[in-house]
DOZAMAR-900071 format. One record per residue (C-alpha): x, y, z negated; residue in one letter. Coordinates in pm, 1 decimal, m for minus. Layout:
N
c1/c2/c3/res
X/Y/Z/A
...
END
This chain:
244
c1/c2/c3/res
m120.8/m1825.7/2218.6/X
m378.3/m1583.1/2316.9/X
m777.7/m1591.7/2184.6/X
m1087.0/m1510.8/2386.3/X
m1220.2/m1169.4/2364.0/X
m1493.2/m1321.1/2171.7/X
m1278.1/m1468.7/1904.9/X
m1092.5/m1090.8/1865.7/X
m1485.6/m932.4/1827.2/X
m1497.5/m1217.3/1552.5/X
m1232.1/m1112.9/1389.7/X
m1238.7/m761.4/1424.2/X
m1577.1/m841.9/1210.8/X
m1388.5/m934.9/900.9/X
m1241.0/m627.4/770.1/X
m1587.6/m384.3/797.8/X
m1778.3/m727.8/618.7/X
m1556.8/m723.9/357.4/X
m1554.5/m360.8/291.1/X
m1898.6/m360.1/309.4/X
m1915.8/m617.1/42.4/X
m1683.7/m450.1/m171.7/X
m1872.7/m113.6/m144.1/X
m2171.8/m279.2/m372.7/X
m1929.9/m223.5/m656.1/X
m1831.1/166.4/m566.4/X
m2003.5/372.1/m766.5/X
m2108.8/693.1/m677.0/X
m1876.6/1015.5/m709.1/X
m1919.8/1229.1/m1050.5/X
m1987.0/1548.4/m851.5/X
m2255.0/1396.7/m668.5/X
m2428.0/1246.8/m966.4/X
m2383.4/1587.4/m1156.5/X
m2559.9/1763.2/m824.9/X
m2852.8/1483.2/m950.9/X
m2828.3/1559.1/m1312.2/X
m2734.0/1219.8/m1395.0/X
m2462.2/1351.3/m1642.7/X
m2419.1/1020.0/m1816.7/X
m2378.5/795.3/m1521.7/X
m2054.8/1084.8/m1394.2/X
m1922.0/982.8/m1696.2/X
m1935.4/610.4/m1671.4/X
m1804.1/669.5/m1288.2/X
m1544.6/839.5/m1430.2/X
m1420.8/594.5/m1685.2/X
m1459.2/339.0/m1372.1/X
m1213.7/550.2/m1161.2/X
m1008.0/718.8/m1364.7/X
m1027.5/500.2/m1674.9/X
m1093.5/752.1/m1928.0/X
m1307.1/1097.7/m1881.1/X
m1089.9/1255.2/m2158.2/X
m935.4/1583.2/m2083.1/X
m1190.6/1612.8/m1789.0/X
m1312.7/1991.9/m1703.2/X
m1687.1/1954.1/m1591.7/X
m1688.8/2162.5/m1251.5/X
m1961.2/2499.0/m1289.4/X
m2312.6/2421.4/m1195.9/X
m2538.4/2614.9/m936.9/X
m2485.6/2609.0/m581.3/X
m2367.3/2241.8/m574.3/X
m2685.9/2162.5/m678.6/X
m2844.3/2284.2/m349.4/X
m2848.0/2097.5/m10.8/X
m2709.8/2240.1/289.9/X
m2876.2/2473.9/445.2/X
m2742.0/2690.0/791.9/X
m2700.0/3037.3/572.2/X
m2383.5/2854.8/422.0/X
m2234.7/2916.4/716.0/X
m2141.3/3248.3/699.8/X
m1971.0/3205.3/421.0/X
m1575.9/3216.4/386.0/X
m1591.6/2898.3/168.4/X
m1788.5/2672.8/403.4/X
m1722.4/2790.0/728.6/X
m1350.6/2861.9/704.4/X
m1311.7/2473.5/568.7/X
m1516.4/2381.7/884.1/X
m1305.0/2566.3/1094.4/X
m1002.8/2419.2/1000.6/X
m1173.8/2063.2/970.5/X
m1275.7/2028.9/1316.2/X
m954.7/2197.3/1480.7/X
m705.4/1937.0/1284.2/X
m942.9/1632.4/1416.6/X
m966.4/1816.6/1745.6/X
m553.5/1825.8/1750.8/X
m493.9/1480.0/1607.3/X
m668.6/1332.8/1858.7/X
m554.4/1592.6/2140.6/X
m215.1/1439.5/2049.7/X
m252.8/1171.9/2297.1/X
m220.4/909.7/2002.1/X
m519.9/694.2/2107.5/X
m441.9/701.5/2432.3/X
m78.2/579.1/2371.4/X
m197.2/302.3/2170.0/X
m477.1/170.1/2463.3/X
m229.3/217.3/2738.5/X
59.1/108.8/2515.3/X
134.6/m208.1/2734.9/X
112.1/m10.3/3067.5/X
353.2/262.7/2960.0/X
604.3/84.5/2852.1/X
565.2/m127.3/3231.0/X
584.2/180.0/3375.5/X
934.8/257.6/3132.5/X
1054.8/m63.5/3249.6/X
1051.0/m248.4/2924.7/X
1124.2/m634.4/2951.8/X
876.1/m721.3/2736.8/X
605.5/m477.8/2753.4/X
337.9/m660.0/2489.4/X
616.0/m673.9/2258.0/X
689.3/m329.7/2274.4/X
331.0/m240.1/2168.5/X
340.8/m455.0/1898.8/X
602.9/m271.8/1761.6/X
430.4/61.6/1803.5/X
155.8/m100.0/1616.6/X
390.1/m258.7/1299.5/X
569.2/104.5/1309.1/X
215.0/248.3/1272.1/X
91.6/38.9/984.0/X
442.7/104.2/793.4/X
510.0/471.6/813.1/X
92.8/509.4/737.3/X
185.1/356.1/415.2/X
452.5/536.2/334.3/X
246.6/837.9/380.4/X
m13.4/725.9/140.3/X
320.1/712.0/m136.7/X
480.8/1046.8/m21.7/X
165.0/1299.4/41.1/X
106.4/1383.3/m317.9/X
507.2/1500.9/m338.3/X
560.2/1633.3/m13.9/X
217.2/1816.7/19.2/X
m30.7/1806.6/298.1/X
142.0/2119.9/524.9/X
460.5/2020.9/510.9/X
374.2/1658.9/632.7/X
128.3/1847.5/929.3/X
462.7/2032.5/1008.6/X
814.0/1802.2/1025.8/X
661.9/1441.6/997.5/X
552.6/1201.9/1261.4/X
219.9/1077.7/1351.5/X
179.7/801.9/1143.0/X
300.0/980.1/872.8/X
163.1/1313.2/895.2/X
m132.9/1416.5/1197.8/X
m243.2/1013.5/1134.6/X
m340.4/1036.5/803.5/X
m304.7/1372.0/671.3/X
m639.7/1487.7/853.3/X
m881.3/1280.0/696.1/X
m741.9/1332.7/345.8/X
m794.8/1708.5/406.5/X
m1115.1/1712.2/544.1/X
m1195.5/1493.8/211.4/X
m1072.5/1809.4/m30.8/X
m1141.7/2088.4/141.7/X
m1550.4/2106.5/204.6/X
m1783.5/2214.6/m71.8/X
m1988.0/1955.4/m228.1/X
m2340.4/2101.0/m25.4/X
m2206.9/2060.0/305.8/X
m1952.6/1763.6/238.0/X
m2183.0/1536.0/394.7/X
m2265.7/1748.5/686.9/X
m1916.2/1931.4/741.0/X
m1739.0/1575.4/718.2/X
m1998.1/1451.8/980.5/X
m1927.1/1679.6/1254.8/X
m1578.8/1623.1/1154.5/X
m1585.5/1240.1/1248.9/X
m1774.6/1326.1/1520.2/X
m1546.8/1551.8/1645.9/X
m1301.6/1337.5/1643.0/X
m1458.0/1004.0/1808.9/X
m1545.8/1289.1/2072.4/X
m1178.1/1376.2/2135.2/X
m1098.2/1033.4/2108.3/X
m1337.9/929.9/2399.1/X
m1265.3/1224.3/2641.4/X
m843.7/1200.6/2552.0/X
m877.6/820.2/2642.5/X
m1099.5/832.4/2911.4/X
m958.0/1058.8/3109.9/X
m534.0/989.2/3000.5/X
m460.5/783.1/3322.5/X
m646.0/1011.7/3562.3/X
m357.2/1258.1/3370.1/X
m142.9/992.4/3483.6/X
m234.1/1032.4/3825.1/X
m233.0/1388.8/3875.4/X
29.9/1496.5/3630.1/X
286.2/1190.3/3664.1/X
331.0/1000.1/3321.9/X
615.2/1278.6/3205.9/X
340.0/1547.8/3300.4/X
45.5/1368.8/3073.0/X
285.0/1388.9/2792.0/X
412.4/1729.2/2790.7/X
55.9/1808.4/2777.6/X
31.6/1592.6/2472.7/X
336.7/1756.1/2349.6/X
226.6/2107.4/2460.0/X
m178.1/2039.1/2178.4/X
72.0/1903.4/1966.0/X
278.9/2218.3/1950.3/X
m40.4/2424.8/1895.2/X
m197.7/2156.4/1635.0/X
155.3/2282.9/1438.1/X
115.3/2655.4/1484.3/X
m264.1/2624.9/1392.8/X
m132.1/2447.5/1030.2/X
114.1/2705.2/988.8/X
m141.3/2965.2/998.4/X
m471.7/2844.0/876.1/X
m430.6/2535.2/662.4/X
m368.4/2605.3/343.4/X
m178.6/2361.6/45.4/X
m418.2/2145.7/m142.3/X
m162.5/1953.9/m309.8/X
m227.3/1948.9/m671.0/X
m569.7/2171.1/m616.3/X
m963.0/2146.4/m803.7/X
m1210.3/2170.3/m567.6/X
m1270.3/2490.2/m697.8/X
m945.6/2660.3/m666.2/X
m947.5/2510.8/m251.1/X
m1321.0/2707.8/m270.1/X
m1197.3/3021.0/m449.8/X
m896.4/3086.0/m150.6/X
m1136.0/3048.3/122.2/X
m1363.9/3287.6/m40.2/X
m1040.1/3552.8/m103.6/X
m1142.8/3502.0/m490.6/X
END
């Protein structure tokens, strides 16, 4: 049983609704209402989060209390963070991953597969489980060593996003994670729009070694520039991009 394209844009509709409806109830993050003065109501988000604000180390006040402004780039702490941002949404997509999920169905024709819609199905289950097991292993295993030995789904899938969540001081959070996102819809477009012209010209085995080839690279650049935030303040991530 198959539904009309219209039906699926229906659907597709549910989960952003509900989020959306959910997201009256978030309350705002304590560093952001400290950046407002709004000591009190950090508290209370606390105690909604966390459940208790005991034991709780207020973060130092000054710069975070400033909006962005383009000077912050030349310094270690923002544009170092940046850096390595960008490059791990410019590699995650780069990976080919969105392209093998689009062209899922065609690939595995081209493989041969009996049952080609099947087989992408299965991709997609396999993608949903080993994203959750990330989300219950990532705190143990660390960020880097994820980036490094694990999958997609496990490690360049999710591992990304939580980084570029830790990593950015709280002036340019909301600009640094912006470019960030767009970077990575960017890649997204480009890697999908332009995967079965690579195809074409490279032959399916060619398209992937490429893929292979960014991911390879994506490695290498974690090795060397991403650093372990696993257990880290905000502050200590700032203080070893500034060499403090």
């Amino acid at each position: 049983w198959v539904l009309e394209w219209r039906w699926l844009a229906v659907l597709g509709c549910v989960p952003p609704s509900f989020m959306l409806l959910l997201m009256c109830f978030m309350p705002e993050t304590p560093r952001f209402l400290l950046s407002q003065h709004k000591r009190q109501e950090a508290m209370a988000a606390m105690q909604f989060l966390w459940g208790s604000a005991q034991g709780w180390e207020e973060p130092p006040i000054g710069a975070e209390h400033q909006g962005f402004h383009m000077a912050q780039l030349w310094r270690p702490g923002v544009y170092k963070p940046f850096i390595i941002g960008i490059s791990l949404m410019a590699f995650q997509q780069l990976s080919g991953i969105n392209a093998v999920m689009f062209y899922a169905e065609t690939i595995f024709e081209e493989a041969k597969f009996k049952d080609s819609s099947l087989a992408s199905v299965v991709v997609g289950l396999i993608q949903v489980l080993f994203t959750a097991t990330a989300a219950l292993i990532m705190d143990r295993a660390g960020r880097r060593l994820l980036l490094t030995l694990s999958g997609f789904a496990v490690g360049w899938g999710p591992i990304p996003w939580l980084l570029m969540s830790e990593i950015f001081p709280l002036p340019v959070k909301g600009v640094a994670t912006g470019v960030c996102v767009l970077t990575n819809w960017f890649m997204a477009f480009l890697v999908t729009k332009e995967f079965s012209s690579l195809m074409e010209v490279l032959r399916p085995y060619g398209a992937f070694w490429l893929a292979s080839a960014f991911s390879f690279f994506g490695v290498l650049f974690t090795l060397a520039c991403v650093p372990e935030t696993k257990g880290k303040t905000l502050e200590q991530i700032t203080a070893h991009f500034e060499g403090r």
